[in-house]
Backbone bond lengths (Angstrom), bond angles and torsions (degrees), N, CA, C in turn:
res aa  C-N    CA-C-N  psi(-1)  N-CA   C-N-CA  omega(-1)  CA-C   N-CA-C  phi
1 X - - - 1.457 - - 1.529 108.51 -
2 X 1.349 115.66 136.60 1.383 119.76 -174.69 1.442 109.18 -68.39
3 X 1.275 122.69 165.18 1.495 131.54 -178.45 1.603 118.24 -97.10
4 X 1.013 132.13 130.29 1.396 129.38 -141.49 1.549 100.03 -85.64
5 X 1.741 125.82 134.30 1.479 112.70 175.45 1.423 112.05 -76.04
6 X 1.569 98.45 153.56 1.455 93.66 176.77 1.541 113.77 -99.62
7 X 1.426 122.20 164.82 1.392 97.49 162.59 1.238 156.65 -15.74
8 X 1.308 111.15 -61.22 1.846 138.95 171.59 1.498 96.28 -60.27
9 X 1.000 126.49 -40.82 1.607 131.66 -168.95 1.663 113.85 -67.49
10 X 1.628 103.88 -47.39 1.291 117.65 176.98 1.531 118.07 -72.04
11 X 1.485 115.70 -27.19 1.346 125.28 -151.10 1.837 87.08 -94.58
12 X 1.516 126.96 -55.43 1.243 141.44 169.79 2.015 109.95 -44.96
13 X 1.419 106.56 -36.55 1.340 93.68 -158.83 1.795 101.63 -90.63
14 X 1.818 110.04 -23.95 1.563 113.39 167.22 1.302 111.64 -69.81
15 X 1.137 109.43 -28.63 1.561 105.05 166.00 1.519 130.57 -50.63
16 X 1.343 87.54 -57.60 1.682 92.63 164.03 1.238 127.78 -71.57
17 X 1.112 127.41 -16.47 1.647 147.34 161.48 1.459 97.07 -53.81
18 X 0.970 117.45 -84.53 1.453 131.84 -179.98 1.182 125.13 -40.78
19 X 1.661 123.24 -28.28 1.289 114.20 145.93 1.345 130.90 -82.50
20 X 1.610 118.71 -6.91 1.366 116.19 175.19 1.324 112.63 -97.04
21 X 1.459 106.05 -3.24 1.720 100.92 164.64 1.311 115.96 -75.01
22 X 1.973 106.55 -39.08 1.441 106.47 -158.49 1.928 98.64 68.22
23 X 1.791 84.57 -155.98 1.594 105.47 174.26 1.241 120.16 -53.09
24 X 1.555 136.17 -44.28 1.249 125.40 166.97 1.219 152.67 -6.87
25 X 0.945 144.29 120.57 1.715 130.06 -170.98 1.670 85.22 -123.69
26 X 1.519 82.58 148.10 1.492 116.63 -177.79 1.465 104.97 -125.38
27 X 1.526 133.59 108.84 1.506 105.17 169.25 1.399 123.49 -76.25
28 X 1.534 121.98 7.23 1.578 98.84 174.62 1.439 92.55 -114.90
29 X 1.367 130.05 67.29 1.762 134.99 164.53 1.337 78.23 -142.27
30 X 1.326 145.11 -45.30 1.437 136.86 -154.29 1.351 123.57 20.13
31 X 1.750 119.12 -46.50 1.559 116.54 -165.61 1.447 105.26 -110.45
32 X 1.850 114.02 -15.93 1.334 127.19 -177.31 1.737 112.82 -51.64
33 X 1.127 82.00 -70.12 2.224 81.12 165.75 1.442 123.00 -14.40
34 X 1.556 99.86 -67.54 1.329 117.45 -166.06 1.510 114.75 -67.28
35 X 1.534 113.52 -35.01 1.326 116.99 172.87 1.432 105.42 -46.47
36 X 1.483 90.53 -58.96 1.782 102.70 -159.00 1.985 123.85 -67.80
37 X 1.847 89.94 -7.55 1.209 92.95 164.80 1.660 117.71 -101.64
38 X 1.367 99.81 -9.61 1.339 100.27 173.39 1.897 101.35 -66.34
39 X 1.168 106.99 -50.69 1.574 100.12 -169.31 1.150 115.43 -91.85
40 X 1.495 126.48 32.11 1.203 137.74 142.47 1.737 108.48 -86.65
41 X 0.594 107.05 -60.95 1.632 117.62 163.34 1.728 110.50 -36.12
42 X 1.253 111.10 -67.40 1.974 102.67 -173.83 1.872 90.88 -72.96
43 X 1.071 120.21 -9.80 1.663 104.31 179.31 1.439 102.67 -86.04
44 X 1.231 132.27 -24.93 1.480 119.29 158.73 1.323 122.59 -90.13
45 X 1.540 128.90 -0.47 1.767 114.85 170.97 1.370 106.15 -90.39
46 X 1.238 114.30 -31.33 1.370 128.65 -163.80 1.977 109.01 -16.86
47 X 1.376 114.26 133.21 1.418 102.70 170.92 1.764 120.05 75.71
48 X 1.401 85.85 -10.01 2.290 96.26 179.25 1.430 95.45 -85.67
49 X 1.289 105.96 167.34 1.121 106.92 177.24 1.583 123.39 -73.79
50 X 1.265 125.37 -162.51 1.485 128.04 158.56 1.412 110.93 -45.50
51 X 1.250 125.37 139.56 1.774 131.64 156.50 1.343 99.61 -133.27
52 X 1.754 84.44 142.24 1.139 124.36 162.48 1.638 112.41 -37.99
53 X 1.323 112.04 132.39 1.847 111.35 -170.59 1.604 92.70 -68.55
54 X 1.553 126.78 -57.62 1.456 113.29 -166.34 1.512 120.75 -61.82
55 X 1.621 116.68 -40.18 1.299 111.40 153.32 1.330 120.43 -57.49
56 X 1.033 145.41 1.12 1.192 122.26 -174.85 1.837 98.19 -104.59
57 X 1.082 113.60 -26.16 1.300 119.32 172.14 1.506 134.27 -55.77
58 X 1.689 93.65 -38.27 1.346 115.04 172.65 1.683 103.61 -100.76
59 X 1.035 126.39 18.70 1.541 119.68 151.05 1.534 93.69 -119.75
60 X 0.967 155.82 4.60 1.714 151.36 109.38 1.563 111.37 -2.15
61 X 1.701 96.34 -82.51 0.957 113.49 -141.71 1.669 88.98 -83.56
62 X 1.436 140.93 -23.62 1.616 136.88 -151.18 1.204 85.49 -105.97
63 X 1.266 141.22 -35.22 1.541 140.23 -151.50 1.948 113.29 -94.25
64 X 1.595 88.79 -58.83 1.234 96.78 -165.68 1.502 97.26 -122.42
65 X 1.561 141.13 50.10 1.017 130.47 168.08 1.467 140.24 47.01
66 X 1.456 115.44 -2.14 1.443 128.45 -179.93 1.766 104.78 -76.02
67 X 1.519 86.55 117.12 1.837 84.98 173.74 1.228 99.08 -76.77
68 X 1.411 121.45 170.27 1.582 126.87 169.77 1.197 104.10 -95.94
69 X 1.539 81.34 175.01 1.582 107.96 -169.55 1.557 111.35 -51.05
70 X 1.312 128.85 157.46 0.723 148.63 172.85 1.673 114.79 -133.49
């Protein structure tokens, strides 16, 4: 029986997904991207102060390519 991922494991390994896709879309990663751009994203605020939710959206979306939510 396989060994269960943990968080850190999942969040680290879409990450790396997500840079070896680049631009690419894959439909069976579908949500992998997004993880991995999410934690490209907290690996550069990390330690900043508070931001603003709308700025932070539009340094989302200009910086690191994450469209918003929908």
């Amino acid at each position: 029986m396989p060994e269960k991922i943990t968080r850190e494991q999942l969040a680290s390994t879409s990450h790396d997904i997500q840079v070896g896709l680049g631009s690419k879309g894959v439909p069976e990663f579908e949500s992998v991207p997004f993880i991995g751009m999410m934690v490209n994203l907290a690996l550069h605020i990390r330690g900043l102060p508070l931001i603003e939710y709308e700025k932070f959206k539009l340094v989302a979306a200009h910086f690191f390519h994450i469209p918003p939510a929908t």
